[in-house]
TORTI-927576 format. One record per residue (C-alpha): residue number from 1; y negated, z, x negated. Coordinates in pm, 1 decimal. Example, Ala and Ser with C-alpha at 12.3 -4.5 7.8 and 13.67 -1.06 7.14 Angstrom:
// residues 2
+------+----------+----------+----------+
: resi :        y :        z :        x :
+------+----------+----------+----------+
:    1 :    450.0 :    780.0 :  -1230.0 :
:    2 :    106.0 :    714.0 :  -1367.0 :
+------+----------+----------+----------+
//
This chain:
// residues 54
+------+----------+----------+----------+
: resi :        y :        z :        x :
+------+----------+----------+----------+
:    1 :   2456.0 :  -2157.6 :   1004.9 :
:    2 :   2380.6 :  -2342.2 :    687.1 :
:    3 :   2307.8 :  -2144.2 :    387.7 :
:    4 :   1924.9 :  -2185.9 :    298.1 :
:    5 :   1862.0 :  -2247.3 :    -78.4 :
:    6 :   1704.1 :  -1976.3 :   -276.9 :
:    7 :   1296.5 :  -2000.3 :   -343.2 :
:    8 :   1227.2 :  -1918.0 :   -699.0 :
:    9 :   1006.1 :  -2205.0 :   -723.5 :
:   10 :    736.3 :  -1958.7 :   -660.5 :
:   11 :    809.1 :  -1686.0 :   -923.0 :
:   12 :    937.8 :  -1973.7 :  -1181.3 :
:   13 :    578.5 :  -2163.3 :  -1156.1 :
:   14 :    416.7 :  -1770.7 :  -1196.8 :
:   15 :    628.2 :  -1714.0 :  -1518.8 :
:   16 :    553.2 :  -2019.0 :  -1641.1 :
:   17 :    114.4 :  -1956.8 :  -1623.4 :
:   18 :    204.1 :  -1582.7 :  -1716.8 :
:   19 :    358.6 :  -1719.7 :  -2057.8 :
:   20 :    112.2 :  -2028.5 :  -2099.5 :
:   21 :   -219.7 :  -1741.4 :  -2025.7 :
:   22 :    -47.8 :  -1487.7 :  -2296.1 :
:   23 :    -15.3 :  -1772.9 :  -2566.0 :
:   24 :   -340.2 :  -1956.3 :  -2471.6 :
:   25 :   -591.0 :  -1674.1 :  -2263.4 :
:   26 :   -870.9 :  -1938.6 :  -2303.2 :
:   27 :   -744.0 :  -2262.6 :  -2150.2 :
:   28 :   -532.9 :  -2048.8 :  -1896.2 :
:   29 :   -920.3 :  -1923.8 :  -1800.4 :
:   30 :  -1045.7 :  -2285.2 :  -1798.5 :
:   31 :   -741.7 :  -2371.1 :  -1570.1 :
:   32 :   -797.2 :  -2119.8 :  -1346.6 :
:   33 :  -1164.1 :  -2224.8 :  -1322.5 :
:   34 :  -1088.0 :  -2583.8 :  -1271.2 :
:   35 :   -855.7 :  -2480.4 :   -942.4 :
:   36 :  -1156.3 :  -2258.2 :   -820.8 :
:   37 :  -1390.6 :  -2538.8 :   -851.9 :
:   38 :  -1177.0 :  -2782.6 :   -674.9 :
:   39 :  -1081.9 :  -2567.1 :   -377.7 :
:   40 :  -1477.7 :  -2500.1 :   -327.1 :
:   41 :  -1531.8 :  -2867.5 :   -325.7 :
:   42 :  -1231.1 :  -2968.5 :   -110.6 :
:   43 :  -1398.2 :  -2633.6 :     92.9 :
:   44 :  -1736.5 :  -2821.7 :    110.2 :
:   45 :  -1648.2 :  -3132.4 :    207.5 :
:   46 :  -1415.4 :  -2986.3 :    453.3 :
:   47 :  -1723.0 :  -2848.8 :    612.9 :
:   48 :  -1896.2 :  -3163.7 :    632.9 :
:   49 :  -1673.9 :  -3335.4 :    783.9 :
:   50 :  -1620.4 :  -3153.6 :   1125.6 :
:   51 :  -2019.1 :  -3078.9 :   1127.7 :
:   52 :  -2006.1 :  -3453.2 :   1123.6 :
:   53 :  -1836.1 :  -3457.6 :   1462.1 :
:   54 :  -2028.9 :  -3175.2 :   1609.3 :
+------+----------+----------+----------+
//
Protein backbone atom coordinates (compact mmCIF):
# COMPACT_ATOMS: atom_id res chain seq x y z
CA UNK A 1 0.00 0.00 0.00
CA UNK A 2 2.43 2.50 1.39
CA UNK A 3 5.65 2.89 -0.32
CA UNK A 4 8.50 1.43 2.00
CA UNK A 5 11.61 3.72 2.21
CA UNK A 6 14.73 2.60 0.56
CA UNK A 7 17.60 0.76 2.91
CA UNK A 8 20.94 2.13 2.03
CA UNK A 9 21.73 2.51 5.55
CA UNK A 10 23.45 -0.75 5.16
CA UNK A 11 25.71 -0.14 2.10
CA UNK A 12 26.21 3.72 3.28
CA UNK A 13 27.68 2.48 6.87
CA UNK A 14 29.92 -0.28 4.51
CA UNK A 15 31.28 2.64 2.33
CA UNK A 16 31.91 4.57 5.02
CA UNK A 17 34.52 1.58 6.99
CA UNK A 18 35.63 0.71 3.29
CA UNK A 19 36.99 4.44 2.97
CA UNK A 20 38.01 4.89 6.78
CA UNK A 21 40.12 0.99 6.42
CA UNK A 22 41.80 2.32 2.95
CA UNK A 23 42.98 5.69 4.63
CA UNK A 24 43.72 4.18 8.09
CA UNK A 25 44.31 -0.06 7.55
CA UNK A 26 45.62 -0.04 11.19
CA UNK A 27 42.89 1.46 13.37
CA UNK A 28 40.22 -0.02 10.89
CA UNK A 29 42.09 -3.52 12.19
CA UNK A 30 41.92 -2.36 15.83
CA UNK A 31 38.16 -1.55 15.22
CA UNK A 32 37.39 -4.58 13.87
CA UNK A 33 39.12 -6.31 16.80
CA UNK A 34 37.39 -4.29 19.38
CA UNK A 35 33.75 -5.52 17.80
CA UNK A 36 35.14 -9.19 17.88
CA UNK A 37 36.08 -8.88 21.41
CA UNK A 38 32.85 -7.45 22.50
CA UNK A 39 30.54 -9.87 20.72
CA UNK A 40 32.66 -12.84 22.47
CA UNK A 41 32.06 -11.23 25.76
CA UNK A 42 28.38 -10.28 25.27
CA UNK A 43 28.64 -14.28 23.82
CA UNK A 44 30.04 -15.36 27.26
CA UNK A 45 28.01 -13.81 29.46
CA UNK A 46 25.10 -14.75 27.39
CA UNK A 47 26.04 -18.25 28.26
CA UNK A 48 26.14 -17.72 31.82
CA UNK A 49 23.24 -16.46 32.23
CA UNK A 50 20.75 -19.22 31.03
CA UNK A 51 23.28 -21.95 32.64
CA UNK A 52 22.31 -19.87 35.61
CA UNK A 53 18.69 -20.95 35.27
CA UNK A 54 19.40 -24.47 34.29
Amino acid sequence: MFPQPKKYGRYVAAAVFVVFAIQSPEAAALLVKQAGGLALGLAESLGTFVEAFQ
